[in-house]
C-alpha positions as CSV (number, residue, x, y, z in Angstrom):
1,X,0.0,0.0,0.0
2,X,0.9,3.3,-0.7
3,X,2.4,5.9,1.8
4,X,2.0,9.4,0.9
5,X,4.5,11.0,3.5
6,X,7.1,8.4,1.6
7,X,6.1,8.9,-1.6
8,X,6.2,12.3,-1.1
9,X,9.8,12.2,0.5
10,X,10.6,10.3,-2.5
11,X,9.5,12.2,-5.0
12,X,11.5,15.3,-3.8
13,X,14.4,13.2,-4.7
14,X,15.5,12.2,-1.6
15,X,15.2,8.5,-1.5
16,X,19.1,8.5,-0.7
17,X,18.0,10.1,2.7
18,X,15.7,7.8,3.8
19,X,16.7,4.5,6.0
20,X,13.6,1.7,7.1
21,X,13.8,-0.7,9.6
22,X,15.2,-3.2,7.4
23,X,18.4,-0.9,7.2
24,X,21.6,-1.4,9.6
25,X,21.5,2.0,10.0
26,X,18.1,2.4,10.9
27,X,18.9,-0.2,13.9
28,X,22.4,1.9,14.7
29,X,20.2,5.2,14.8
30,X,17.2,3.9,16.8
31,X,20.4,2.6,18.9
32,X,22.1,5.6,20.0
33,X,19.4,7.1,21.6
34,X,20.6,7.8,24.7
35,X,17.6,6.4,26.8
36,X,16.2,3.1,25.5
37,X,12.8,4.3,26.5
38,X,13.3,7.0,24.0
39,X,13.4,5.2,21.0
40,X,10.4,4.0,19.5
41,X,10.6,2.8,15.6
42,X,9.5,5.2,13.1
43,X,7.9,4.1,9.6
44,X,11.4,5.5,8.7
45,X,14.0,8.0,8.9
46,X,15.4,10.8,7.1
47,X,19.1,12.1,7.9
48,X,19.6,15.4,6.0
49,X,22.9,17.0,5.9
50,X,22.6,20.3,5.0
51,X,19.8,22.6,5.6
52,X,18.6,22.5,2.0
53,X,18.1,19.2,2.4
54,X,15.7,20.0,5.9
55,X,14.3,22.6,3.6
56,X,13.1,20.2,0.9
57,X,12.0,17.3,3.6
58,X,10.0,19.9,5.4
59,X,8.2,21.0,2.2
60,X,7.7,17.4,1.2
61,X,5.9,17.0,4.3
62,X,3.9,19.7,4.2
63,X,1.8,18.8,1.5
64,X,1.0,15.3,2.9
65,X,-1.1,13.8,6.0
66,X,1.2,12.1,8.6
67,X,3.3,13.5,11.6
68,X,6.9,13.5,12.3
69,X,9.3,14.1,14.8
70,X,12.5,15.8,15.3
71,X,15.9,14.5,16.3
72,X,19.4,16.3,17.2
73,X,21.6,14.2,19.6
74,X,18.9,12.4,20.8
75,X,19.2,12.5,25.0
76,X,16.1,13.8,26.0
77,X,14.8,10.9,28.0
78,X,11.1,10.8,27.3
79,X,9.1,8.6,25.3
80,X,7.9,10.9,22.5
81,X,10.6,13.7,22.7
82,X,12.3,13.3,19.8
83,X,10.9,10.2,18.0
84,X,7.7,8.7,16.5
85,X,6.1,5.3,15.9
86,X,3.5,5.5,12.9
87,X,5.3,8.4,11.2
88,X,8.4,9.6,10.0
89,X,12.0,10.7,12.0
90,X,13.5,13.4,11.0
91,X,17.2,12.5,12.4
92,X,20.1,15.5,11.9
93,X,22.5,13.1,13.5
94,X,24.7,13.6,10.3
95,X,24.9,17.2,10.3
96,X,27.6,17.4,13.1
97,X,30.1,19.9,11.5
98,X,31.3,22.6,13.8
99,X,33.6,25.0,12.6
100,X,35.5,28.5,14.1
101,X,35.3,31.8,13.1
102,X,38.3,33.5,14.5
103,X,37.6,37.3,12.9
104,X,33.8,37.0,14.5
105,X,34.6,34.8,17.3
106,X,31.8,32.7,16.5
107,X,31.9,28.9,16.6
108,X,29.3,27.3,13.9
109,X,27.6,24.0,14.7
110,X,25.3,22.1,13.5
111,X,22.4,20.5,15.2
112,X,23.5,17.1,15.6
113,X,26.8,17.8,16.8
114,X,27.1,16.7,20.9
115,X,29.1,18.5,23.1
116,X,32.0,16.1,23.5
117,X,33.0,16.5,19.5
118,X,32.2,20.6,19.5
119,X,34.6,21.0,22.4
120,X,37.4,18.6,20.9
121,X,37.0,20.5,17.8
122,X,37.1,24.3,19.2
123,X,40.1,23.6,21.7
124,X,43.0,23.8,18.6
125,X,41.6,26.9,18.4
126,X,42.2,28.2,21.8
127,X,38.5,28.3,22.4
128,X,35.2,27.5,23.8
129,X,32.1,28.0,24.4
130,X,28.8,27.4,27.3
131,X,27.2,24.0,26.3
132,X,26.3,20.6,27.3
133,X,28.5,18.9,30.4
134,X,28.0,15.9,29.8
135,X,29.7,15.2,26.8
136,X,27.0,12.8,25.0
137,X,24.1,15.5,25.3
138,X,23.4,16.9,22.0
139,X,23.4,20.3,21.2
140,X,20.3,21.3,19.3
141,X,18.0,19.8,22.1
142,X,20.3,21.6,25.2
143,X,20.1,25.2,23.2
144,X,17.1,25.8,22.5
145,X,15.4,24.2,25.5
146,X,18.1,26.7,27.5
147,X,20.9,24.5,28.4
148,X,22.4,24.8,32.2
149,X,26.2,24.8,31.9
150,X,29.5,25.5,33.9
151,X,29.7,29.1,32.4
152,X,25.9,30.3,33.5
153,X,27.1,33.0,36.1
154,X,29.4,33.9,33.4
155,X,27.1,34.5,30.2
156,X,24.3,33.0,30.8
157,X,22.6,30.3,30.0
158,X,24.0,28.3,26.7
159,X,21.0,29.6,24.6
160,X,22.0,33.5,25.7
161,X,25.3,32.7,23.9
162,X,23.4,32.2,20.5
163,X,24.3,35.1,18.6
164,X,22.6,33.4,15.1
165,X,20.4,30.8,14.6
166,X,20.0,29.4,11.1
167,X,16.6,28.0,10.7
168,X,14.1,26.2,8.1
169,X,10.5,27.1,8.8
170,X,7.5,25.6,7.8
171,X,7.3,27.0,4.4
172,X,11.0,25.9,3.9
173,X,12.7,29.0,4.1
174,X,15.7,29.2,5.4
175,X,16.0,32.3,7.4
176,X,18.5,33.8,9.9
177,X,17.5,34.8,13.5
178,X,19.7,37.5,15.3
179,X,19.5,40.3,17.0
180,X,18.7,42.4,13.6
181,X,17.4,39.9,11.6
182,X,13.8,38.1,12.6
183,X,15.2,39.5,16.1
184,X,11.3,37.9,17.6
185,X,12.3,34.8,16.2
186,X,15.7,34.6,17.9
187,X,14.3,35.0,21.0
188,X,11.8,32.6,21.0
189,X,14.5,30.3,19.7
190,X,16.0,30.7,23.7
191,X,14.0,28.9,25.4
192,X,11.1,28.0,22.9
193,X,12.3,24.2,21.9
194,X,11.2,23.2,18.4
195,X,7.8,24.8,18.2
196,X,9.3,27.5,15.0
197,X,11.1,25.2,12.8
198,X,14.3,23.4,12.4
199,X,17.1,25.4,13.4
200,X,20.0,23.8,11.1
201,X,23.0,25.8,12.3
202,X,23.8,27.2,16.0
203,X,26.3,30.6,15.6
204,X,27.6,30.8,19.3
205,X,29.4,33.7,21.1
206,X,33.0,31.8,22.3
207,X,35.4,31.9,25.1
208,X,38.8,31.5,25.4
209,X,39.3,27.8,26.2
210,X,40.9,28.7,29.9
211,X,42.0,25.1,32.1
212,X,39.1,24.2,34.5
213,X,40.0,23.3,38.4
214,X,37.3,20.9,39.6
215,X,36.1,17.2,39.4
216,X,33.5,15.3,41.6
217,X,33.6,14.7,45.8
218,X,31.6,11.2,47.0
219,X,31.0,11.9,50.4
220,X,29.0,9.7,52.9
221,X,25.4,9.9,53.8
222,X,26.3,11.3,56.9
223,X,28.2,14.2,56.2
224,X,24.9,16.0,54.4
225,X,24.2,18.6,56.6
226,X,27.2,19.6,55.7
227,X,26.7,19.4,52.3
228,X,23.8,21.1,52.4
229,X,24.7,24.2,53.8
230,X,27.0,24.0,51.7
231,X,24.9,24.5,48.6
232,X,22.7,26.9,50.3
233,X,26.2,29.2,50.9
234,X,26.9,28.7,48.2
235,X,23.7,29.7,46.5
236,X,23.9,32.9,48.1
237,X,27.4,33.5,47.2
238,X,28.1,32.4,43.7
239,X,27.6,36.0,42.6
240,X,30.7,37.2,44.1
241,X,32.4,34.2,41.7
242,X,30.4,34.1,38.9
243,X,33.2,31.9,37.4
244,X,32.6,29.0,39.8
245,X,29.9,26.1,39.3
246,X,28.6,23.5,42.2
247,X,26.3,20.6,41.9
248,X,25.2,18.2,44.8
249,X,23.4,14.6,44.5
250,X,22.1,12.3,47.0
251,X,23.2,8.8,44.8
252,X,22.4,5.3,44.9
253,X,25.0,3.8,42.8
254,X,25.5,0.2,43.8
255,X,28.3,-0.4,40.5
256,X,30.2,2.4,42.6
257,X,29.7,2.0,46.2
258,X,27.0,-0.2,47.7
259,X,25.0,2.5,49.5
260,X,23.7,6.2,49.0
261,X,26.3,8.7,48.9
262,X,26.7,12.8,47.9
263,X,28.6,13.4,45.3
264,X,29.2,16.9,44.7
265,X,31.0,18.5,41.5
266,X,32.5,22.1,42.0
267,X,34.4,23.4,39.1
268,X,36.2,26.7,38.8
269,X,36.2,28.0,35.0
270,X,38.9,30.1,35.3
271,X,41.1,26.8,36.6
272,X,41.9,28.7,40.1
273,X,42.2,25.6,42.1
274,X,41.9,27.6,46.0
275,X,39.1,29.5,45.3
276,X,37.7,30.8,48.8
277,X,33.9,29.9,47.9
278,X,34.9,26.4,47.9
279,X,36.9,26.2,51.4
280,X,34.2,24.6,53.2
281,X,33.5,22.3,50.9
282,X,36.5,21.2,50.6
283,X,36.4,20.4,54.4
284,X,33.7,17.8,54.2
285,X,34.9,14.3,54.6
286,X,35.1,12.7,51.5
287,X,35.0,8.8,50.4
288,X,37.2,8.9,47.3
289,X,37.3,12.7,44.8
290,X,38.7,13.2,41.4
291,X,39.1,17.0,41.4
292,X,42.2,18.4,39.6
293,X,43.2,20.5,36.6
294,X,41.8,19.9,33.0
295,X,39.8,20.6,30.0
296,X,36.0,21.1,29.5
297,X,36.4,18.5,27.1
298,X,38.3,16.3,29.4
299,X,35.5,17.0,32.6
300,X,32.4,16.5,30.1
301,X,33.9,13.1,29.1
302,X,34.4,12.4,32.5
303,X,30.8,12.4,33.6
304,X,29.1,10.8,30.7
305,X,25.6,9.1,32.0
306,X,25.6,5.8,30.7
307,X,23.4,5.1,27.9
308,X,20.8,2.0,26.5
309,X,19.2,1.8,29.9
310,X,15.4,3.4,30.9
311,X,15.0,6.8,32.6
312,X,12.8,8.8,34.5
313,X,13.2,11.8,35.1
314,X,11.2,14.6,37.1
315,X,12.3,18.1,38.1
316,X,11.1,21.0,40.3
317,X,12.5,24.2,41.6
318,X,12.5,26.1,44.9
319,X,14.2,28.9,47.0
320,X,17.7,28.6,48.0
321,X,16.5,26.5,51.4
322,X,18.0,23.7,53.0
323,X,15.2,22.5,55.4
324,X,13.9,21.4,51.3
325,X,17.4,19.7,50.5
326,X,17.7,18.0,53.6
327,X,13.7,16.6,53.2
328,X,14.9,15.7,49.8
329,X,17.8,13.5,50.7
330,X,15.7,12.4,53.0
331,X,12.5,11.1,50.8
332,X,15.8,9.9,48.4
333,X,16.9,7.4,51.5
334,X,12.8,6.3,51.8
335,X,13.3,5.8,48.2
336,X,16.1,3.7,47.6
337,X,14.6,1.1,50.6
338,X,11.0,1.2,48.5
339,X,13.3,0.4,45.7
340,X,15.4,-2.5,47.1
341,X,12.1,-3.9,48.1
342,X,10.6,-4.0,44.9
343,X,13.4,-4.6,42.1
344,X,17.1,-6.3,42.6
345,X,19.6,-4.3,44.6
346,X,21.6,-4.0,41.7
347,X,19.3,-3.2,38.7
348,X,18.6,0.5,39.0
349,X,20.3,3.9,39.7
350,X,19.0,6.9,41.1
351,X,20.2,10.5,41.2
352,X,18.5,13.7,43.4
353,X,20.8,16.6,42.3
354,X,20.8,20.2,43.2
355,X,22.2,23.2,40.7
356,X,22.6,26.6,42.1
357,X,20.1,29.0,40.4
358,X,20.8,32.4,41.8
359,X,19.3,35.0,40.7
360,X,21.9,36.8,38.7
361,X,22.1,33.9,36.0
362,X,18.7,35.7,34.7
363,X,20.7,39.0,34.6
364,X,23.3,37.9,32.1
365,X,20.5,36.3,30.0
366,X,19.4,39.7,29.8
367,X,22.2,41.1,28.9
368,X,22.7,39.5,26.1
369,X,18.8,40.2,24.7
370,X,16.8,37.7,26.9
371,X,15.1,34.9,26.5
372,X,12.2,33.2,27.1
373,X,12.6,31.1,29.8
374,X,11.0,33.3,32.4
375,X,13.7,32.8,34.5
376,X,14.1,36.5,35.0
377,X,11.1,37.0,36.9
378,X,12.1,34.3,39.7
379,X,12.9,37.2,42.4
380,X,15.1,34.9,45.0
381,X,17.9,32.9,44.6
382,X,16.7,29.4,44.0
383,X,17.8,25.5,43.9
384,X,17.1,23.5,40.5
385,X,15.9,19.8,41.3
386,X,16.7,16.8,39.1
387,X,15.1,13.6,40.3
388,X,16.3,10.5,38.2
389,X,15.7,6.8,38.0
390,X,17.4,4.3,35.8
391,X,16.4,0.4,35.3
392,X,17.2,-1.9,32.4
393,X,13.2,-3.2,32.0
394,X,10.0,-2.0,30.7
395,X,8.3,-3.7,33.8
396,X,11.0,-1.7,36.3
397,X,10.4,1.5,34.4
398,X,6.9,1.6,35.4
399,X,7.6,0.9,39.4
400,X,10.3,3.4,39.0
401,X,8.0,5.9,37.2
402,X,5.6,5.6,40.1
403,X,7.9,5.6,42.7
404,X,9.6,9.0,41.4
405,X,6.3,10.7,40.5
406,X,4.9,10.2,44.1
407,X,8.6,11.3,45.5
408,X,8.2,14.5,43.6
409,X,4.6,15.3,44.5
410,X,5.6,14.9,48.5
411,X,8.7,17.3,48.0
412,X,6.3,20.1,46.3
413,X,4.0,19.7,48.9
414,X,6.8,20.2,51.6
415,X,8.2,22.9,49.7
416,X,4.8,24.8,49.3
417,X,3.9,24.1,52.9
418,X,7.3,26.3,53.7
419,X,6.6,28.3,51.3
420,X,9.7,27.7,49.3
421,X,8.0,26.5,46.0
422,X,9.0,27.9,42.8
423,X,6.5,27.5,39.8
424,X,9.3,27.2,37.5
425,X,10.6,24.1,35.4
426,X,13.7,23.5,33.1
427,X,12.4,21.8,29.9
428,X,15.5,20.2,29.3
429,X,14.9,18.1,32.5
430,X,10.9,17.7,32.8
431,X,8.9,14.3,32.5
432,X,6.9,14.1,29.8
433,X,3.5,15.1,32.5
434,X,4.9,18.3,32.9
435,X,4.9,21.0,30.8
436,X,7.7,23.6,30.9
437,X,6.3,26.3,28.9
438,X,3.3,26.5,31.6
439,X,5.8,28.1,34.1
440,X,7.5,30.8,32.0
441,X,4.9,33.4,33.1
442,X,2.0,34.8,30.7
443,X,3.7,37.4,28.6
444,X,6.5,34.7,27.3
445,X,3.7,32.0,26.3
446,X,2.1,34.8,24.4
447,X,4.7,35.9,23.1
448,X,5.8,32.5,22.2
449,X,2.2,32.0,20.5
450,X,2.3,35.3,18.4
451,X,6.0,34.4,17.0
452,X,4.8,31.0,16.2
453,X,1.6,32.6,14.1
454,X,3.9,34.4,12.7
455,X,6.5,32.3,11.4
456,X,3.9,29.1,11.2
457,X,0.4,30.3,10.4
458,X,-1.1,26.8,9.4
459,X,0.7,25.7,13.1
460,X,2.5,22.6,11.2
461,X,4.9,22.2,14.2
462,X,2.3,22.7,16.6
463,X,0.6,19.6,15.2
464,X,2.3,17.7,12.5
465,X,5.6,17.7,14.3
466,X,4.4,15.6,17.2
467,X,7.8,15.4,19.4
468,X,8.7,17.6,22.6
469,X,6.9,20.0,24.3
470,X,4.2,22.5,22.4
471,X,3.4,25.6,23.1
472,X,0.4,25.6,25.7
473,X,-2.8,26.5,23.6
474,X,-4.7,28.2,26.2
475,X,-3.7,30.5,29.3
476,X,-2.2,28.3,32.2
């Protein structure tokens, strides 16, 4: 029988694109997703290379029934984000060229690209610049759902550092997006995911490519009072060293050590290995660290999350207080005995991590022409929550989904009950029941909506691209 979204595909000429399930690379591809949740077996997929080629697969679509989904590296964790069953895949996992432009200082890279390969590629050159750090996380996904990153205090958040996006819109045109040019569109690119159309070329503002100082502390259970002052200091400090980056997370790791632990990761981005905000961290007892001199390329290797297994993930945010850390590593102990109870010991992973979100990150996203994560009108300095399960089953995923969702919904209640509850959620981190966009305050969704009718009137990635979060249709 017939296809039209194929036939249409193929009749553009681009039958040398396309890969079906009967194709070794359509197994590889639906392989290297990074969760195996993630993946789930389109009709088939397209891998474009340049952004002509998006261009003419985007009109080719257009003018047939059928959704689709979109792709870049592929490490957003939901079932839904970035693939599609009964449709087609649009996968830019070959368009991974980044290149250096030293007259502009700009670094060029493509969609597809994932932060481990732009880094090794920009450090001959003396540079880089504020992505991903994990080295597997792709960059079109971590940019424009406004990628966290050791450099925040410093310039913001990784989409602030987009000085150009090149993007294909739903008519096929392939526009630029800048501060001059379509400067509505560039904005909503910050923040707005892939609710505009495909953006086929990232231009980012760079930095010079100075030696970090940092690694990751494991510390035991018992030292987290400790560890969670220290974050909460911290919190309140980091704007005197905007420079400096600190993560904590209550662990269960049983490949590592056999019960929970904290690790923490500080890092210095200016490599100064004594800097004063850290001296009381540095005092906690620690179980084994790895923290020393080296390259952001060298650190986001480091800490790669392992991939092929099933996540959940949930996240939340709230003011800087550490009565709510200490309930969370709390609920995290309850959680890891729930677990042991239910699955094997050894089958699943789980992560509670808090990110420093003081208030002056907004202010550099400002700076350099705002965005649209809302982020701005947070007025204290807050905590960013990650809550994260990982299991090797379908059956495990479900206990695991549970078990998370009801740990989240008890930590919101504490936090609101103090009031210490911020409506605010990082898209880049959100289950799939939570919508990110909801919390960016009224004028960015209608802003966001306006944009979108402007630059996609019939709403085509509102509805025929299917994957990631859409822009809430009425008032939240």
């Amino acid at each position: 029988m017939a296809d039209p979204q194929l036939d249409a595909l193929v009749k553009a000429g681009l039958q040398s694109l396309l890969v079906y399930p009967s194709d070794a690379e359509y197994t590889e591809r639906q392989r290297s997703y990074w969760a195996a949740n993630a993946a789930l077996g389109p009709k088939a997929i397209v891998l474009p290379r340049t952004a002509e080629d998006v261009s003419r697969i985007v009109k080719a679509l257009a003018e047939v029934d059928g959704k689709a989904a979109i792709r870049s590296g592929g490490h957003m964790q939901w079932a839904g984000a970035n693939d599609i069953h009964d449709g087609i895949t649009i996968d830019l996992g070959r368009m991974t060229n980044v290149t250096y432009d030293s007259q502009k200082k700009l670094a060029s890279i493509q969609p597809g690209a994932r932060w481990g390969h732009v880094y090794d590629a920009l450090e001959p050159h003396g540079v880089c610049v504020a992505g991903g750090r994990d080295a597997n996380v792709g960059v079109g996904g971590f940019l424009t759902g406004g990628g966290n990153s050791y450099y925040s205090g410093r310039v913001g958040m990784g989409c602030d550092s987009v000085a150009n996006f090149e993007v294909v819109l739903a008519n096929g045109d392939i526009v630029n997006a800048n501060a001059t040019e379509n400067p509505d569109l560039w904005k909503a690119l910050k923040g707005g995911s892939g609710n505009f159309g495909i953006v086929t070329r990232f231009d980012l503002k760079t930095i010079p490519a100075t030696p970090l100082w940092g690694g990751m502390r494991a510390s035991p259970r018992s030292a987290g009072d400790a560890i969670v002052q220290s974050v909460v200091d911290f919190t309140n400090d980091n704007e005197k060293n905007p420079e400096t980056a600190y993560i904590i997370n209550f662990t269960y790791n049983p490949s590592v050590v056999p019960d929970v632990v904290i690790a923490s990761v500080m890092v210095d981005t200016l490599g100064k290995e004594d800097a004063p905000i850290f001296e009381n961290i540095k005092k906690v007892p620690t179980l084994f660290q790895d923290v020393k001199s080296r390259t952001i390329s060298d650190i986001a290797k480091a800490y790669v999350l392992p991939s092929g297994l099933r996540q959940t993930w949930f996240t939340l945010s709230f003011k800087n207080d550490g009565d709510v850390v200490k309930k969370a590593g709390e609920l995290h102990d309850q959680l890891v005995e729930e677990l042991k109870a239910l699955l094997p010991a050894q089958n699943f992973v789980t992560q509670c991590l808090f990110q420093p979100l003081p208030t002056f990150f907004a202010k550099r996203s400002v700076e350099q022409g705002g965005n649209v994560l809302g982020l701005d009108s947070v007025p204290d300095n807050a905590l960013l929550w990650l809550l994260t399960g990982t299991v090797n089953t379908e059956e495990h995923e479900k206990i695991m989904e549970e078990k998370l969702s009801a740990f989240a919904k008890s930590l919101e209640e504490y936090a609101k009950s103090k009031g210490s509850d911020i409506p605010w959620l990082y898209g880049n981190y959100t289950d799939k029941t939570q919508c990110p966009f909801s919390s960016y305050g009224a004028a960015n969704i209608d802003f966001l909506r306006k944009v979108s009718a402007k630059y996609d009137p019939a709403g085509m990635f509102q509805n025929k691209f299917v994957g990631g979060f859409k822009i809430p249709k009425n008032q939240a």
